[in-house]
C-alpha positions in Angstrom: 0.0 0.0 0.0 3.0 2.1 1.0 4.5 1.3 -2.2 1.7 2.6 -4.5 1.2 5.8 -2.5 5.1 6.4 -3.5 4.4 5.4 -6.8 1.3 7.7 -7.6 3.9 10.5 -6.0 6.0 10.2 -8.2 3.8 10.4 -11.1 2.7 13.7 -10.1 6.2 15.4 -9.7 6.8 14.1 -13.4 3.8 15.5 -14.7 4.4 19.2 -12.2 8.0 19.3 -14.2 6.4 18.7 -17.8 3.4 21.4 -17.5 6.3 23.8 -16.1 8.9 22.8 -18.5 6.1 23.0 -21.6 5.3 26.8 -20.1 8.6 28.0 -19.9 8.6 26.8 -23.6 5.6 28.5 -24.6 6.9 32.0 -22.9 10.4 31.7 -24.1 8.6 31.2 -27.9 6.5 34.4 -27.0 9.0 36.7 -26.1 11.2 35.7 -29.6 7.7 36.0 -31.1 7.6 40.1 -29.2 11.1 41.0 -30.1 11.0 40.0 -33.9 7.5 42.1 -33.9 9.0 45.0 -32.4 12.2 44.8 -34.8 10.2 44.4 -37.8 8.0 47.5 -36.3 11.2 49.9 -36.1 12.8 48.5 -39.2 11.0 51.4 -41.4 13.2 54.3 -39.7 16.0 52.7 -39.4 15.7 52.0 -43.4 15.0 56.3 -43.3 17.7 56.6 -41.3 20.1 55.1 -43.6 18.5 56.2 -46.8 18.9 60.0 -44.7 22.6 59.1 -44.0 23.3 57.9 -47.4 22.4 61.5 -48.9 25.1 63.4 -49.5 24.8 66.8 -47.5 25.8 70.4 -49.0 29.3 71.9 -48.4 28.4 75.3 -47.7 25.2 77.5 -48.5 25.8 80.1 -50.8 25.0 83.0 -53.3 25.8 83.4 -57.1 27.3 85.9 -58.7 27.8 86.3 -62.9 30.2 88.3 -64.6 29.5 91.6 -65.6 31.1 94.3 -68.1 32.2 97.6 -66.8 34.7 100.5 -67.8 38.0 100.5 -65.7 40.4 103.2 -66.0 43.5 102.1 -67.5 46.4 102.4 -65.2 50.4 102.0 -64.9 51.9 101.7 -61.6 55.6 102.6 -60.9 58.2 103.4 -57.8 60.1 106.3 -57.6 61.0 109.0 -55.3 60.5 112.7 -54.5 63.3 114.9 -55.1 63.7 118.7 -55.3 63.0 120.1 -59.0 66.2 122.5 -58.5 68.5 123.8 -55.9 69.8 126.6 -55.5 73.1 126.3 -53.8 74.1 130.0 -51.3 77.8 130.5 -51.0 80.5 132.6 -50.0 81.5 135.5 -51.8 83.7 138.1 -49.6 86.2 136.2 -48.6 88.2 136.3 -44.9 85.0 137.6 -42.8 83.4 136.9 -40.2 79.4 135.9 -39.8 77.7 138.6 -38.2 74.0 137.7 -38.3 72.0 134.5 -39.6 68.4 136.0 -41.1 67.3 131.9 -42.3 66.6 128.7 -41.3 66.0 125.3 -42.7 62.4 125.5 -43.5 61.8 128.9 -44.3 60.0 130.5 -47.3 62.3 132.9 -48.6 62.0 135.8 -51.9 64.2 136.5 -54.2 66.8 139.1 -52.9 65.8 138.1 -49.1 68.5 138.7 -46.8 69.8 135.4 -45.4 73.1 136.4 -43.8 75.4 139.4 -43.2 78.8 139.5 -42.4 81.0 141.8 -39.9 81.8 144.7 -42.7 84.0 146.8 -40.5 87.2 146.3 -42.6 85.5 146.2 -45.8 84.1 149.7 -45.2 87.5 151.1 -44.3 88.7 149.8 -47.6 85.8 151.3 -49.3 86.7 154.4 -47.4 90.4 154.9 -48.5 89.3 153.6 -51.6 86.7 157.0 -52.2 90.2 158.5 -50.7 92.2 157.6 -53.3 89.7 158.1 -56.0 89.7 161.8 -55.0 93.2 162.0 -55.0 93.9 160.6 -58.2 90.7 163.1 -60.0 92.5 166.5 -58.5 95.6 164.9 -60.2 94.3 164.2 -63.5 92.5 168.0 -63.3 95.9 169.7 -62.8 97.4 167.0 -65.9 95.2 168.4 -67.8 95.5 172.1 -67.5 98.9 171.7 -67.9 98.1 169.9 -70.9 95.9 172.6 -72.4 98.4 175.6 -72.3 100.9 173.0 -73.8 99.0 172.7 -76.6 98.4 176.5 -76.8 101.7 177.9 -77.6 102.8 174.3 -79.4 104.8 175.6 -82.6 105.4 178.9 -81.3 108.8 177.7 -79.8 107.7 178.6 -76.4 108.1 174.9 -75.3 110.6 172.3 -76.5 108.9 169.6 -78.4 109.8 167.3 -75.4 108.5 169.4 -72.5 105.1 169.4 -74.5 105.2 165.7 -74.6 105.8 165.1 -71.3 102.4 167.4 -70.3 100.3 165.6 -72.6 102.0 162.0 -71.1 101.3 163.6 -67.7 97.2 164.2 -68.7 96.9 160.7 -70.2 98.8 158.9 -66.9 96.5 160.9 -64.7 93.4 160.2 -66.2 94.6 156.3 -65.8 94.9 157.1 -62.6 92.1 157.9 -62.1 90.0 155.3 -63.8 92.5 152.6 -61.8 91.0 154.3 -58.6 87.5 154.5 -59.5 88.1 150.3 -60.6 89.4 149.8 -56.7 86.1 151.5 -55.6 83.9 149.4 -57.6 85.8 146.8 -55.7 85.8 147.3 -52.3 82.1 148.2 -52.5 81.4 144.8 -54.2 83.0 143.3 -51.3 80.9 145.5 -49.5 77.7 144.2 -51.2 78.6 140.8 -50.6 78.4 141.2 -46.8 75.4 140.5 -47.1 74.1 136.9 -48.6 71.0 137.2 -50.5 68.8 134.7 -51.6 69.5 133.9 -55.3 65.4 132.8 -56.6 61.9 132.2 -54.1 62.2 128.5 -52.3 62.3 127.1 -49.6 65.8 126.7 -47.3 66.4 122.9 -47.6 70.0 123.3 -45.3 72.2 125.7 -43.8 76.1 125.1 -42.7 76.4 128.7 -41.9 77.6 129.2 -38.5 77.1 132.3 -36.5 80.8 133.8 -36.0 82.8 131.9 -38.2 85.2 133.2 -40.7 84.0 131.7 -44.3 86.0 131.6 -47.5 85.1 132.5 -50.9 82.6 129.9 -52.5 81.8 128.1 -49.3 78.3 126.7 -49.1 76.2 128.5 -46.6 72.5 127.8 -47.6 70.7 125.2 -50.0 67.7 125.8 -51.4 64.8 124.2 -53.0 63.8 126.5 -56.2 60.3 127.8 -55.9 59.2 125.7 -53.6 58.2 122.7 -56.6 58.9 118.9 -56.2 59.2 116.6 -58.3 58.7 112.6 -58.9 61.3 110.4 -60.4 59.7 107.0 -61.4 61.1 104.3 -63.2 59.0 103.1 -65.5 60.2 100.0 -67.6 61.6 100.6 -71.3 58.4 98.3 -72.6 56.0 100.6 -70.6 58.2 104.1 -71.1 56.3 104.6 -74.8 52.7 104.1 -73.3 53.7 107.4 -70.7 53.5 110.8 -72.7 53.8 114.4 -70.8 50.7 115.6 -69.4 49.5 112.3 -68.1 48.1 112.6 -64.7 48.8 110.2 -61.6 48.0 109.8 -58.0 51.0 109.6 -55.6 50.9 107.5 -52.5 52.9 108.1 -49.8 54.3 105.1 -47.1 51.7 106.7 -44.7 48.9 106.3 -47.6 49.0 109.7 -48.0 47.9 111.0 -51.5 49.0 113.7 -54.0 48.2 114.5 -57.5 50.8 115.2 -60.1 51.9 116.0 -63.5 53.9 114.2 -66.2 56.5 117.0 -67.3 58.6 115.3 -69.5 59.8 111.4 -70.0 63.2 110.6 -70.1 65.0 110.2 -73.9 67.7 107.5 -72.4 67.1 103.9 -70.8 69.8 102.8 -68.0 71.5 100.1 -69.9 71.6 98.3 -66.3 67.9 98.3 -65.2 66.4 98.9 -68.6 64.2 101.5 -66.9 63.3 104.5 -68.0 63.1 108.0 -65.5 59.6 109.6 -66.0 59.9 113.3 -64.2 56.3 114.6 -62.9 55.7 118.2 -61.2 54.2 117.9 -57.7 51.2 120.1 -57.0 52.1 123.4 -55.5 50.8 122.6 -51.6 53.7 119.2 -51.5 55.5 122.2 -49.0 53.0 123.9 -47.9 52.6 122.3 -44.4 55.6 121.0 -42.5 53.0 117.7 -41.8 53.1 116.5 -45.3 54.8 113.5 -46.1 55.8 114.5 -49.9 59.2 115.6 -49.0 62.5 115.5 -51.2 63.8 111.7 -50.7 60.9 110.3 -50.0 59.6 107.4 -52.0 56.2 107.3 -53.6 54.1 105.0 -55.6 52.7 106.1 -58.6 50.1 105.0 -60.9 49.8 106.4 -64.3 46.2 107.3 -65.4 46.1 106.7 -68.8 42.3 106.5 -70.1 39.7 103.4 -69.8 38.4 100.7 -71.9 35.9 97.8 -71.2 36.3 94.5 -69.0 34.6 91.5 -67.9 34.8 92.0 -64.3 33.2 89.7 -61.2 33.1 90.5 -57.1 36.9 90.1 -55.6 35.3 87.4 -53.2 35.0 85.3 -55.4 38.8 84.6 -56.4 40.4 82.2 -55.1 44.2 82.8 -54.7 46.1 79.1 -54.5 49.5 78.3 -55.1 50.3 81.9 -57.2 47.2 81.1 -59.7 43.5 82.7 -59.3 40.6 80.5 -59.6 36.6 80.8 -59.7 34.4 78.0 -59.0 31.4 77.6 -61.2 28.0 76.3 -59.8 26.7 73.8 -62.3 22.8 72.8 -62.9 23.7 69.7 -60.1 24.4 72.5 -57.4 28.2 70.9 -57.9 30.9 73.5 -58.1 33.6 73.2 -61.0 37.0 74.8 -60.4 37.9 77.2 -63.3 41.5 78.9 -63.6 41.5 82.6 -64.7 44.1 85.4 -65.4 43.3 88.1 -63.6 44.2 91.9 -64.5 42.9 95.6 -63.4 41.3 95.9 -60.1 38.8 98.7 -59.0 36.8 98.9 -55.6 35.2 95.1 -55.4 35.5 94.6 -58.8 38.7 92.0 -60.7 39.4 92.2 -64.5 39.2 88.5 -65.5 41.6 88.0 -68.8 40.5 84.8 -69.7 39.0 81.3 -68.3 35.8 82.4 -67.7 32.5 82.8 -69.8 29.8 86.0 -69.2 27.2 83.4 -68.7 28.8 80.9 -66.0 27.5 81.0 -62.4 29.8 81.8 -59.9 30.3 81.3 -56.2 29.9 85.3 -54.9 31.9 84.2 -51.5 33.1 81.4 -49.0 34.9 80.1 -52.4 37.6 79.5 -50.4 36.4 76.7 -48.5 35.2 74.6 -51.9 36.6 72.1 -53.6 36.3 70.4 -56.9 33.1 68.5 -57.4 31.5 69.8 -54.0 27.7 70.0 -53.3 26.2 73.2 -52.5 23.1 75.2 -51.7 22.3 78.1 -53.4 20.2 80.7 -51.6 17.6 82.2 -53.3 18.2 86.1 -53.1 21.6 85.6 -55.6 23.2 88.7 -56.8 24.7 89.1 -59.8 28.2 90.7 -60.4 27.8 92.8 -57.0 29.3 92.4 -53.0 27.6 89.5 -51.8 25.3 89.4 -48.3 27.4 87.1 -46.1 26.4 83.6 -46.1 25.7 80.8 -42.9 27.3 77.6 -43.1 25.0 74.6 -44.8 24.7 73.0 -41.2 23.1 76.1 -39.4 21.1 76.4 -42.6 19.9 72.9 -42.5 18.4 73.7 -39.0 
């Protein structure tokens, strides 16, 4: 009895195991059952996802721009440097005196016969003094000589007089009147010297130097003033001898200082010779009258200038400066094709005015252009183009593709 009572036991634990062993089945199917619903229930993003990620995005947003034609002046640029246009060099004349009085200095306007300098005169006026002296004394010589003279002649032939004492009174009148031009000759002298006490300024200008020094004891011809001639500059540019024929006199050109200061000037003449060393020619061109005027302006003789020539104007295909592209020495546009895909064209580039670039050659009237952020393309790149494009102007600034995106 025992032994079927275990037996029936038994029989139930086996049959407990199987209905939990069949549902642990039947919940582990379920759950595979859940998961492969729930995978096939995201599977449509995830394909969006990676149909979004395979899409190439834009490089960069951006605006067009087209060629354009325009008239740009056309213009030669050359270095040279501002010099005097004369100089009038002061010096010494009245030699062994002393510097009295300095009426100049470097910077002044001066006039023609203006009193720069005067020396000590003291001894030059006694010398004109016995000079006058002399003068006199050799005049009431000559006036006796030639009284003397007179009645010699009056009773020549009447035997009165030897032949010789009558030659030796009209001798006597001639000597004296020697005399007394040899005196009035030492006179003129003395009162040169006299004249030359006092320095005066040769022509108008402007004192460039001075090495006169108050109480020294100049010679003759020493330099005591410098000056520049009427106050006018000059520019000497060098031009080359291929580009000397297209410069005649009368051109006009703007002068730029290292400050940026500006000038206008003049071509006066261009030179006839070419330096057989630099094969440049010298093109001279007058200042205008104010380079001296202030003491501030920074035209003065030495300094070096730019120039550029203005020669006329003609037509040229010309497109926004932002969008060149400057890489390894060569300038290059990128063209916006119908893909939104940007080609890289070379161009020569010439004349440059405000925003606008002369392009030579490499480039079409018609092509579409990248107006700015060109510098951050490369060949074959996708872009977006914004719909408020300008054509051949200054572009608005554009936002990166990603911002734009958003």
């Amino acid at each position: 009895m025992s032994g079927l009572t275990f037996g029936k036991s038994r029989l139930v634990i086996f049959a407990g195991l199987a209905l939990l062993a069949v549902a642990i089945a039947l919940y582990v199917l379920r759950g595979g059952s859940g998961a492969g619903k729930d995978s096939a229930g995201a599977s449509p993003a995830a394909a969006e996802g990676a149909a979004s990620a395979a899409q190439p995005k834009p490089a960069l947003t951006v605006t067009l721009t087209q060629a354009g034609s325009k008239v740009l002046p056309v213009q030669l640029q050359a270095n040279g440097s501002v010099a005097a246009w004369q100089e009038a060099v002061v010096g010494a004349e009245a030699s062994g005196l002393r510097i009295g009085t300095l009426d100049a200095s470097v910077g002044d306007s001066v006039k023609r016969g203006q009193v720069l300098a005067t020396m000590v005169a003291d001894s030059v006026e006694s010398d004109v003094a016995l000079a006058r002296a002399g003068l006199a004394e050799a005049t009431a010589s000559a006036a006796e000589a030639t009284a003397n003279a007179v009645r010699a002649r009056a009773v020549q032939g009447t035997g009165a007089l030897s032949a010789q004492q009558i030659g030796q009174y009209l001798t006597a009148e001639v000597t004296a009147k020697a005399r007394v031009e040899s005196a009035k000759a030492q006179l003129d002298s003395q009162q040169l010297r006299l004249k030359h006490t006092r320095v005066l300024a040769p022509d108008s200008g402007i004192v460039s130097s001075r090495s006169a020094t108050l109480g020294a004891v100049v010679s003759n011809g020493n330099e005591l003033f410098r000056l520049i001639r009427q106050g006018r500059l000059e520019w000497r540019g060098e031009v080359t001898s291929s580009e000397l024929s297209r410069v005649k006199p009368g051109d006009a050109l703007t002068l730029t200082a290292p400050g940026g200061e500006q000038m206008r000037g003049k071509v006066r003449v261009v030179s006839p010779t070419v330096d057989s060393q630099t094969r440049n020619g010298v093109v001279f061109a007058d200042l205008e009258a104010k380079a001296l005027s202030g003491a501030t302006s920074a035209f003065k003789p030495g300094v070096f200038a730019k120039g550029v020539f203005e020669l006329g104007a003609s037509q040229a295909l010309t497109v926004v400066q932002t969008a060149v592209v400057v890489r390894d020495g060569f300038s290059y546009v990128y063209r916006v094709d119908a893909d939104h895909r940007v080609t890289q064209l070379k161009v020569r580039t010439g004349r440059q005015l405000g925003d606008q670039v002369e392009i030579l050659e490499g480039l079409k009237p018609d092509d579409r252009l990248v107006a700015t952020g060109a510098g951050f393309l490369s060949e074959g790149d996708l872009v977006r183009v914004v719909a408020n494009s300008i054509e051949n102007s200054t572009p608005a600034p554009v936002k990166s593709a990603s911002k734009a995106i958003k």
